[in-house]
C-alpha positions as CSV (number, residue, x, y, z in Angstrom):
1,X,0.0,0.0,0.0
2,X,2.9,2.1,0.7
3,X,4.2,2.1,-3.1
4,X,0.8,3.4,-4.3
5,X,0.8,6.0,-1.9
6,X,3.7,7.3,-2.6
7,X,2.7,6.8,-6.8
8,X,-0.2,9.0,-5.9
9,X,1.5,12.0,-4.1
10,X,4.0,12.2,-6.9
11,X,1.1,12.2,-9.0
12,X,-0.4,14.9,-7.7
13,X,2.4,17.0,-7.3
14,X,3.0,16.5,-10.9
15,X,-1.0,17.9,-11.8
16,X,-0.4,20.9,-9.5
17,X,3.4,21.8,-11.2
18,X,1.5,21.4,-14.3
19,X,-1.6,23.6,-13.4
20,X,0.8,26.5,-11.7
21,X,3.1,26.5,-15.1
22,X,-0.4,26.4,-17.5
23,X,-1.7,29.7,-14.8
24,X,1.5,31.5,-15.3
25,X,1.5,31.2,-18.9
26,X,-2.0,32.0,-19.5
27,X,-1.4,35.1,-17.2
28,X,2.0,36.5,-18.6
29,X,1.1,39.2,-20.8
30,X,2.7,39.2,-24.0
31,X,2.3,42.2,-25.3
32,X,5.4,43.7,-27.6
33,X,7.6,45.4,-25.1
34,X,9.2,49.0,-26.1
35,X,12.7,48.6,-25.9
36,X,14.8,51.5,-26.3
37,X,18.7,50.9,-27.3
38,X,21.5,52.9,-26.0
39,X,23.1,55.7,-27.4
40,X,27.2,54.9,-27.4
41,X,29.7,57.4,-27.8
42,X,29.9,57.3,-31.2
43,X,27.1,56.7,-32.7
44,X,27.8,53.8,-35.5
45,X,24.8,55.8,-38.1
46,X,27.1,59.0,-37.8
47,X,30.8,57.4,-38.3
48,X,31.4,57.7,-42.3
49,X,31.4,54.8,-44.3
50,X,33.4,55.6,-47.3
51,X,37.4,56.8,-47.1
52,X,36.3,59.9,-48.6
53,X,34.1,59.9,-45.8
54,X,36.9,58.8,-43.3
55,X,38.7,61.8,-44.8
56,X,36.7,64.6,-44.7
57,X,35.5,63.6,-41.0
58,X,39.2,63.3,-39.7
59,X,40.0,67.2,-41.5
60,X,37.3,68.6,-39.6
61,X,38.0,66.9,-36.3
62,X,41.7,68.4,-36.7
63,X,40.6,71.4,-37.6
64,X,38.7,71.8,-34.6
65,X,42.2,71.1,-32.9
66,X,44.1,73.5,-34.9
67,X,46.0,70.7,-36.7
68,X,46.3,69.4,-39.9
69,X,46.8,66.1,-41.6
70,X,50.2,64.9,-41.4
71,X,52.3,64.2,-44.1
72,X,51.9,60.9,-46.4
73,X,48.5,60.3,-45.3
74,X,47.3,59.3,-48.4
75,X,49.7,56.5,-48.0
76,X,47.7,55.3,-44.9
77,X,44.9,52.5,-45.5
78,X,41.3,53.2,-44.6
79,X,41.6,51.7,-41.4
80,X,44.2,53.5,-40.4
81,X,42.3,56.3,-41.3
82,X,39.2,55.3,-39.3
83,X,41.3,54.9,-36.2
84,X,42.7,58.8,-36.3
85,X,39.9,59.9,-36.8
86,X,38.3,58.1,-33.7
87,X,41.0,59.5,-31.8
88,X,41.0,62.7,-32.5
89,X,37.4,62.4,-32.2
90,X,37.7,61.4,-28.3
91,X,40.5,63.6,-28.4
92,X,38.2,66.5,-28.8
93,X,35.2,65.2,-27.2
94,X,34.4,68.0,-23.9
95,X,36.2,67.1,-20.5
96,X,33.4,66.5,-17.8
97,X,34.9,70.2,-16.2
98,X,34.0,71.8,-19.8
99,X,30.2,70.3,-19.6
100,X,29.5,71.6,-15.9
101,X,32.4,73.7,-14.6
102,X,30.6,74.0,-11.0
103,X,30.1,70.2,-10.3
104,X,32.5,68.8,-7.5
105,X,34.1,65.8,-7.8
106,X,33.3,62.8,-5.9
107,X,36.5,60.4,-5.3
C-alpha cells in the first residue's frame, strides 16, 4: 500500500506543477515590449562609411584642434584612417569640467 501512496503523491504533485506553469502562462502578458537601445559614444549611423568619408570627417576633427593632416597620409589604408579619426574624435570630445564647470568631484 505504501508504493501506491507514494505513486499518488507524486502524481499529484506533478498535476499541481503542471496547473501553476499552464496559470502562469495564461497570465504572462505578451504584449510587444518597447525597448529602447542605447546611445554609445559614437554613434555607428554618424561614423562615415566611405574613405572619402573617413577623410573629410578626420580634417574637420583636426581642424577643430588646430592641426592638420600629417604628411603621407594618403599612403595610410582606410583603417588607419578610421582609427585617427576616432582618436581625434575622443581627443576633442568635452572634458566632464567643460560640460558643468561648477560640479564637484566625488572620489
Amino acid at each position: 500500500m505504501r508504493g501506491k501512496k507514494v505513486w499518488g503523491v507524486g502524481a499529484a504533485a506533478f498535476l499541481v506543477g503542471a496547473g501553476v506553469m499552464f496559470a502562469a502562462t495564461v497570465l504572462v502578458d505578451d504584449d510587444a515590449k518597447v525597448t529602447v537601445r542605447p546611445e554609445s559614444a559614437t554613434n555607428a549611423d554618424d561614423m562615415p562609411r566611405t574613405r572619402e568619408g573617413l577623410i573629410a570627417a578626420w580634417t574637420a576633427e583636426l581642424r577643430k584642434a588646430g592641426r592638420e593632416k600629417p604628411d603621407g597620409w594618403r599612403t595610410l589604408t582606410t583603417a588607419e584612417i578610421r582609427d585617427r579619426y576616432l582618436s581625434q574624435y575622443f581627443i576633442n570630445a568635452p572634458d566632464a569640467e567643460d560640460i558643468d564647470p561648477g560640479m564637484a568631484r566625488r572620489d
